[in-house]
N, C-alpha and C positions, 0 to 999 in steps of 0.2 A: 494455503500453503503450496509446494510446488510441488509438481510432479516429484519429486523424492520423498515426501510425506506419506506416510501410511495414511488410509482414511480414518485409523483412530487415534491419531497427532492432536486434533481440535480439541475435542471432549478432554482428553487428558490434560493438554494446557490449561484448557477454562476450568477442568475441577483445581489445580493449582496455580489460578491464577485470581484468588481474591475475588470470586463473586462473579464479576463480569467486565467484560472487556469494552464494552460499549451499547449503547441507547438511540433506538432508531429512533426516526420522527418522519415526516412527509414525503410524499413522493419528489416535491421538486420544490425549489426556494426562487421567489422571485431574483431575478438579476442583481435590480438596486439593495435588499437586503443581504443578499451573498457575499458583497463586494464592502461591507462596512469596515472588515478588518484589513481589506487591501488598498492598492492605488488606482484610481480611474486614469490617473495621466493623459496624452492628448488622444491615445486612441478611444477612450468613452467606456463605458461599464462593460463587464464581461458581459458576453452573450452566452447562457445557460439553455441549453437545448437537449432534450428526450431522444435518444437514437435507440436505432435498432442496428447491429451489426453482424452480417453472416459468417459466418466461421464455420470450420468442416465438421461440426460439431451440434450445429443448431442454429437458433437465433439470438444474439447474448443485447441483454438492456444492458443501455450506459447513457451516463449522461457527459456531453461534448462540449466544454466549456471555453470561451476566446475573447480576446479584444474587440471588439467592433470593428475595428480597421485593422488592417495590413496581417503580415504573415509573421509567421514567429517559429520556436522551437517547438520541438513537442512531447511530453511528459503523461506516461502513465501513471494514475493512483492504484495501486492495488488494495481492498480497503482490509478492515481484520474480517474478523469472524460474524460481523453482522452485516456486512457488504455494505454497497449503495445505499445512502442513506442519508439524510439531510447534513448530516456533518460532514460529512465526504465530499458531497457537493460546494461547502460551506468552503470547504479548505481548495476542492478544485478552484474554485472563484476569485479566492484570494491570492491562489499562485497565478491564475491566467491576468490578475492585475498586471501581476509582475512584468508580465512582457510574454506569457507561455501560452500555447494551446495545449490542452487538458482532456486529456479521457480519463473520464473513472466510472471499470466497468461494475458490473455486475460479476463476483467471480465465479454462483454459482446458478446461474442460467441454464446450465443444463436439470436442474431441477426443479425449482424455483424461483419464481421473477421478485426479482427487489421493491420492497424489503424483506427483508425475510422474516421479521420480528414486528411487529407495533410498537412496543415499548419494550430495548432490553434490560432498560433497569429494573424493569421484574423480572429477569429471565432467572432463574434458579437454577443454578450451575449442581447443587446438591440433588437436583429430581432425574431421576433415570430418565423418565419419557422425556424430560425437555431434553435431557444429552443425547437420546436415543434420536429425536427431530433433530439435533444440530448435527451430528453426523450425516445424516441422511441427508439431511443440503448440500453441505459441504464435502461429502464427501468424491464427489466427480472431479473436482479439482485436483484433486491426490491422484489421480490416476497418471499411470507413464506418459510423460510428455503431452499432458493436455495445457500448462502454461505453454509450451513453447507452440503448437498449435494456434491457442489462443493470441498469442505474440505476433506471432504473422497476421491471423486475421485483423488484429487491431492499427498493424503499422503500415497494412494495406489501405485500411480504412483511413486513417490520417492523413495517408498521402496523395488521398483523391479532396483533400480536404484543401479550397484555398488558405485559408489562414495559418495552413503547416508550411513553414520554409522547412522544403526536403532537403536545401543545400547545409543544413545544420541537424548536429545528433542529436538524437533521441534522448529524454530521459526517465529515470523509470524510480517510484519510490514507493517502499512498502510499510505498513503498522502491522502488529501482529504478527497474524500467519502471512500476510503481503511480505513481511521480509524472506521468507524463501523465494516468494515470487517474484520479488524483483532479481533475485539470483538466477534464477528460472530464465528470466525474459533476457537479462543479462549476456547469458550462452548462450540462449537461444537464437539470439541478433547480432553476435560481436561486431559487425561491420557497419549498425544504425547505432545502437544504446553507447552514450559517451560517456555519461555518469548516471549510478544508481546508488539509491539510498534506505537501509533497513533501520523503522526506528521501532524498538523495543520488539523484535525481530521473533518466534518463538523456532525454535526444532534447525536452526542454523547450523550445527553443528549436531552431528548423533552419532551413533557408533556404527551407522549401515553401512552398505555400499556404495550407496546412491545419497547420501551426505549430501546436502546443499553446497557446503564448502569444499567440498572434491569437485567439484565444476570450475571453480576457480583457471585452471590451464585454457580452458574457452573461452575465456572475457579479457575484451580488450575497455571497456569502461573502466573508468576510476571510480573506486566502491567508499563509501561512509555506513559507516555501521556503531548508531546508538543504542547503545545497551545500556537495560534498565537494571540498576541498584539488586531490585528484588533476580532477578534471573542472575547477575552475577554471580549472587551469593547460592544461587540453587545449582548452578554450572562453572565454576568459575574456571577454567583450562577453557573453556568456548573461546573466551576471546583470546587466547594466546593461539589457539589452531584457526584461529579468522587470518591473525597478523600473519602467521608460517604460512598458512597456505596463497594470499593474497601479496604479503610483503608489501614494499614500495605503493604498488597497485588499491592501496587500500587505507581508508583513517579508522583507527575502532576506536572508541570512548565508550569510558564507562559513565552513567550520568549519577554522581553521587545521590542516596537515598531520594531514586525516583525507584516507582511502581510500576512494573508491567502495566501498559495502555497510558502512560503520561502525558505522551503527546496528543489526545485525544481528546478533544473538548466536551463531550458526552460521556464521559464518565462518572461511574454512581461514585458513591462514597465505600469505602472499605474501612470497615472497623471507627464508623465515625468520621472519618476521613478521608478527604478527599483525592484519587488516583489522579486526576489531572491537576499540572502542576504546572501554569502558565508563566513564570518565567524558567522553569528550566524546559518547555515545549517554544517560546519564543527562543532561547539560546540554540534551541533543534530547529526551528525556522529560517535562524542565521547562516547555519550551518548549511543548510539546504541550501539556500539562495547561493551562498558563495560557490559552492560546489557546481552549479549549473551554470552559472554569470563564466566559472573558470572554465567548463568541459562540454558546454553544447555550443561550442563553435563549425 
């Protein structure tokens, strides 16, 4: 989540969020396998690479995903609640087909290196100690202005990166708690980030003062904001105060009966049934592409 998230925003999501929001697996995915749902086109298979990047904060794991050849735009993944994780990597891969270069960090490096979990299909959202461990990871991220921090250090690091064309904007897209943080990274760079995008987004809107959607006046990006079915019906004024606050500057959809974490391809099953929902997370991949093809010129 963003620096406007209390550190106990997670735990609370995940107890109302159907079990879990997502299932790690490996540290790193070969190239050729990462790239099965994307396009090699003539620049050649992504290049999936283990970094380490400095920030005034620490040393945060990420992995730095690219074409083989030439230079491109550049897009941050911010991942949910179980960070860095083969699926995350899975899906950097497949946008760096596209034509992007890719960082998807680790968001909580300050206290643990990713993954964070083994396997979160068994994580038990109902057990005190496992929420009490989930806060406690995640909870450095919640602190004042540690996205925007973060933000810098990352767009510093990209841009010593050849495959980054700095003469084109940044973009930045979040799952979960990532969709504050792409709000976060949003302000935090008006002058780099050209488009950002929250899918099934949680704590975007709250009654604080430090609201993610009160940032809005500091972003010059044009925002897409997928909202899941189940959150609508839990908040449903969220997405009429995305549209006020944002206006013109912004697309909200609502994505009919999907489940918080949809676009997520590791997702367990909820009540039998399964949370990820690959043609309405393909419709959200559409969405995404257009968005970036339109605003990281």
């Amino acid at each position: 989540m963003s620096q406007q998230d209390d550190s106990n925003q997670a735990p609370e999501l995940a107890r109302r969020e159907l079990l879990a929001w997502s299932a790690a697996a490996g540290l790193a995915v070969a190239a050729g396998e990462a790239t099965a749902a994307g396009k090699t086109g003539q620049a050649g298979a992504p290049v999936v690479t283990d970094v380490t990047i400095k920030t005034s904060d620490g040393q945060c794991d990420a992995a730095f995903i690219h074409p083989a050849r030439g230079s491109y735009a550049a897009v941050i993944i911010w991942p949910d609640i179980f960070g860095l994780r083969q699926s995350m990597r899975e899906m950097g891969s497949r946008l760096a087909a596209e034509g992007y270069a890719v960082l998807v960090p680790n968001p909580f490096y300050r206290t643990v290196k990713g993954p964070v979990v083994a396997d979160a299909s068994t994580f038990n959202f109902q057990d005190n100690a496992s929420r009490t461990k989930m806060s406690q990871w995640s909870a450095s991220i919640h602190e004042p202005d540690a996205a925007a921090r973060d933000t810098a250090a990352f767009i510093s690091f990209l841009d010593a990166q050849p495959q980054v064309n700095k003469a084109k904007k940044f973009g930045t897209q979040g799952y979960c708690m990532g969709g504050p943080l792409i709000v976060a990274t949003a302000a935090a760079a008006p002058g780099r980030i050209g488009a950002a995008a929250s899918f099934h987004g949680g704590g975007l809107v709250t009654d604080k003062a430090d609201s993610p959607h009160l940032l809005a006046p500091k972003i010059k990006a044009h925002m897409y904001f997928a909202i899941a079915a189940s959150d609508d019906d839990r908040q449903p004024d969220a997405k009429e105060k995305l549209k006020q606050a944002f206006g013109s500057q912004a697309d909200v959809e609502v994505y009919p009966a999907t489940i918080h974490g949809w676009c997520v391809t590791d997702m367990p099953q909820q009540d039998g049934k399964p949370i990820y929902s690959k043609p309405d997370a393909e419709r959200a991949w559409s969405k995404l592409l257009t968005l970036y093809k339109t605003y990281l010129v």
